[in-house]
C-alpha positions in Angstrom: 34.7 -29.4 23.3 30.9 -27.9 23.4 28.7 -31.4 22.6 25.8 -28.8 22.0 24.7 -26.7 19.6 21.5 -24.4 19.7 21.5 -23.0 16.5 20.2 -19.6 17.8 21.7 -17.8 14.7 18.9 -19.6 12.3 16.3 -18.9 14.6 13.9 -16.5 13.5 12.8 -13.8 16.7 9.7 -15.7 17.8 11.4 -19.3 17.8 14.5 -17.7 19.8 11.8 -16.3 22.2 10.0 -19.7 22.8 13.2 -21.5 22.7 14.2 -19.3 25.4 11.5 -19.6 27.4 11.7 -23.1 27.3 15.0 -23.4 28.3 14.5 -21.1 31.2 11.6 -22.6 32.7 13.1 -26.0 32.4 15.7 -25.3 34.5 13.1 -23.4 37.2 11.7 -26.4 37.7 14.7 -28.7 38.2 16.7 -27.2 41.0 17.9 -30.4 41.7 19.3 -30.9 38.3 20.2 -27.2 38.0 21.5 -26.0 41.0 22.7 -22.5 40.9 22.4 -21.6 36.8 24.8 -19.5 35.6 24.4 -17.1 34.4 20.8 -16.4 36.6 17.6 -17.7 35.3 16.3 -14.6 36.5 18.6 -12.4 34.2 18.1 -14.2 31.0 14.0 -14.0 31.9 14.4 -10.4 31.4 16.4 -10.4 28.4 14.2 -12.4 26.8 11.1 -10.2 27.3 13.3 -7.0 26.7 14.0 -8.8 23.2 10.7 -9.5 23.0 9.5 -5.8 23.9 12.0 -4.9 21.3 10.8 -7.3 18.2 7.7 -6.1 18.6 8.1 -2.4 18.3 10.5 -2.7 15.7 8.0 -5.1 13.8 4.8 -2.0 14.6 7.5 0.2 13.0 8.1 -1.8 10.1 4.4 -2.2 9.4 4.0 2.1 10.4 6.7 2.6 8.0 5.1 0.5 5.6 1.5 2.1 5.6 3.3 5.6 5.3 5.6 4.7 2.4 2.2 3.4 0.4 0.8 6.9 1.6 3.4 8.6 0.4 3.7 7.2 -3.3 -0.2 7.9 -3.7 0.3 11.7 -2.8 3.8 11.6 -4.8 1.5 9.9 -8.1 -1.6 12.3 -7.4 0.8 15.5 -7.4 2.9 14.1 -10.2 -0.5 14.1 -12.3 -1.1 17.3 -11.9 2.5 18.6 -12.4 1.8 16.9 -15.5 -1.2 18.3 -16.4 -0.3 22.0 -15.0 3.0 21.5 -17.5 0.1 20.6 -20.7 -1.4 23.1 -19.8 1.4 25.5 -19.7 2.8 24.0 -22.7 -0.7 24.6 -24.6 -1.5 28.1 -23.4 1.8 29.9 -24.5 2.4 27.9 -27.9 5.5 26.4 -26.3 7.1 30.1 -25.9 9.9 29.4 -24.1 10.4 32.4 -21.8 6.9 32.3 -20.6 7.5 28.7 -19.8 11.0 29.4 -18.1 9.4 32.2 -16.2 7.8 29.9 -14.2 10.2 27.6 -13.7 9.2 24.8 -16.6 12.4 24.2 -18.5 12.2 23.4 -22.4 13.2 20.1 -22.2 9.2 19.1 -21.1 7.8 21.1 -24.4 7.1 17.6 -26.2 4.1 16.6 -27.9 1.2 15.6 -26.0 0.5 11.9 -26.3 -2.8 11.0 -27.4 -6.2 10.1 -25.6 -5.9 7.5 -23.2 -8.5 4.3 -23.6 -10.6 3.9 -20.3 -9.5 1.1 -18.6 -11.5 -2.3 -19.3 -12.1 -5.8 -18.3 -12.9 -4.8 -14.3 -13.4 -7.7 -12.0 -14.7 -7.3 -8.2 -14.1 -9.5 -5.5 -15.1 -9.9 -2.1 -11.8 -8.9 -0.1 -11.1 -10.9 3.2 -11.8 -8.2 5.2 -15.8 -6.8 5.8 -16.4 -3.5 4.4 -13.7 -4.2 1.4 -14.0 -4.7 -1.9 -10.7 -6.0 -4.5 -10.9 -4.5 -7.9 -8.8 -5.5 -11.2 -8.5 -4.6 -14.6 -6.1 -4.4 -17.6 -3.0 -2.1 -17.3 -3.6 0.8 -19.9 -0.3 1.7 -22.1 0.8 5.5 -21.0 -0.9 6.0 -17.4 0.1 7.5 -14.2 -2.3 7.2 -11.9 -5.8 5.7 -11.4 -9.2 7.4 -9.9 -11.5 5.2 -8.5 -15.3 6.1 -7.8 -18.4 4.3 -6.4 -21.8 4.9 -5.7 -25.2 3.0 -4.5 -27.5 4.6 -7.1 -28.2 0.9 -9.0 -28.3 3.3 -12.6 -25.0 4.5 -11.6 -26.4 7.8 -13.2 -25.6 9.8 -9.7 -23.9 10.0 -6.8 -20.7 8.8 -7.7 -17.5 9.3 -5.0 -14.1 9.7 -4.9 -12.6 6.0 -3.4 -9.1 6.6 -4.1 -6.1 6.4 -6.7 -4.0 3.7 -7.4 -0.3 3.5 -9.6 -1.2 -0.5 -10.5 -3.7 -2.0 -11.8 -5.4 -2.7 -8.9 -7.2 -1.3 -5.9 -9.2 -2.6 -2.8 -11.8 0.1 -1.9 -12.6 -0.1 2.0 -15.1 1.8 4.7 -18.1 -0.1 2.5 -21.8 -0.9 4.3 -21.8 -4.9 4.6 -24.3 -6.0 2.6 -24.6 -3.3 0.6 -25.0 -3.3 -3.1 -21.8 -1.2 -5.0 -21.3 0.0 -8.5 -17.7 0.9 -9.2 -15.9 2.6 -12.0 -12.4 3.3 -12.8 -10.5 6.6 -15.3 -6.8 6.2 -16.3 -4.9 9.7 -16.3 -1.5 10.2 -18.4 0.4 12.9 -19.4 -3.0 13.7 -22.1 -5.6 14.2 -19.5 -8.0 11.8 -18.2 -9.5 9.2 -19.8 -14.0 8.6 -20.4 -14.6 6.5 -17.2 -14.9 2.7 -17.9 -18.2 0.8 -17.9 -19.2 0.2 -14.0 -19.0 -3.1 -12.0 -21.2 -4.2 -9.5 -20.0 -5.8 -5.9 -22.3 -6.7 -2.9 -19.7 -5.6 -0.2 -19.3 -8.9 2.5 
């Protein structure tokens, strides 16, 4: 009976590398201990860096598939909004007449009442972000949104200027590609079924 036990099926893919190496170069340099492994240090050398190889292109993948999948739910929120507003506006122009509506492919089922103004979004915070260049915004959830628009600009009235930094779904957002150093004003609109929302007073962020 086996009086070891190496546990290689708790071992997360790094350990198992390391623990491989270990093993391996233990034995290289004890021939006299070791004489003639089996099977061939040599052999299990390159499975471990084929593993290795492996793990880490799976793991870029993972992270690829990651950053595309966020991607993809912004442009899937940003075209959802303006289905939605496309459908109000559809809905408003012909009275609800449902053959217009069906004419161009909008069903009656989406002929409801529109919902009513949305509140602009409110109690903003800004945070340095761990990365240079970023800032972390927050603020309160608002009742009936889809999506988020985010703006910024450098004029300290916030009067002009202002630019698209992005949409979010959550009630959250870090805006990146800022000057270190530079002095930010930020505001935030919440967009529902309704329309969008008056923008929400600005916040102020020295990006680190």
């Amino acid at each position: 009976m086996s009086k070891i036990k190496l546990g290689l099926q708790k071992m997360i893919p790094a350990e198992k590398i390391q623990f491989s190496r270990q093993v391996t170069t233990g034995i290289a340099a004890n021939p006299t201990g070791f004489p003639n492994p089996l099977p061939a240090i040599a052999g299990i050398v390159t499975a471990t860096n084929d593993f290795e190889n492996a793990f880490n292109a799976a793991q870029a993948a993972r992270d690829t598939a990651k950053a595309k999948t966020v991607t993809q739910n912004e442009k899937e929120a940003h075209l959802n909004l303006l289905l939605n507003q496309i459908g109000a506006y559809a809905e408003t122009i012909t009275n609800g007449n449902v053959s217009l509506l069906n004419s161009i492919g909008i069903s009656e089922r989406i002929t409801h009442s529109r919902v009513g103004d949305l509140p602009h979004p409110s109690n903003i915070s800004s945070s340095a972000s761990d990365h240079p260049g970023t800032v972390d915004l927050h603020w309160d959830k608002v009742t009936g949104v889809k999506i988020y628009m985010i703006e910024f600009t450098t004029d300290p009235a916030g009067a002009t200027g202002w630019q698209a930094a992005g949409t979010s779904t959550k009630s959250s957002f870090t805006v990146e590609n800022l000057t270190s150093g530079t002095k930010y004003l930020f505001r935030i609109a919440a967009v529902g079924t309704a329309g969008q929302s008056a923008w929400s007073d600005s916040v102020n962020k020295i990006a680190p």
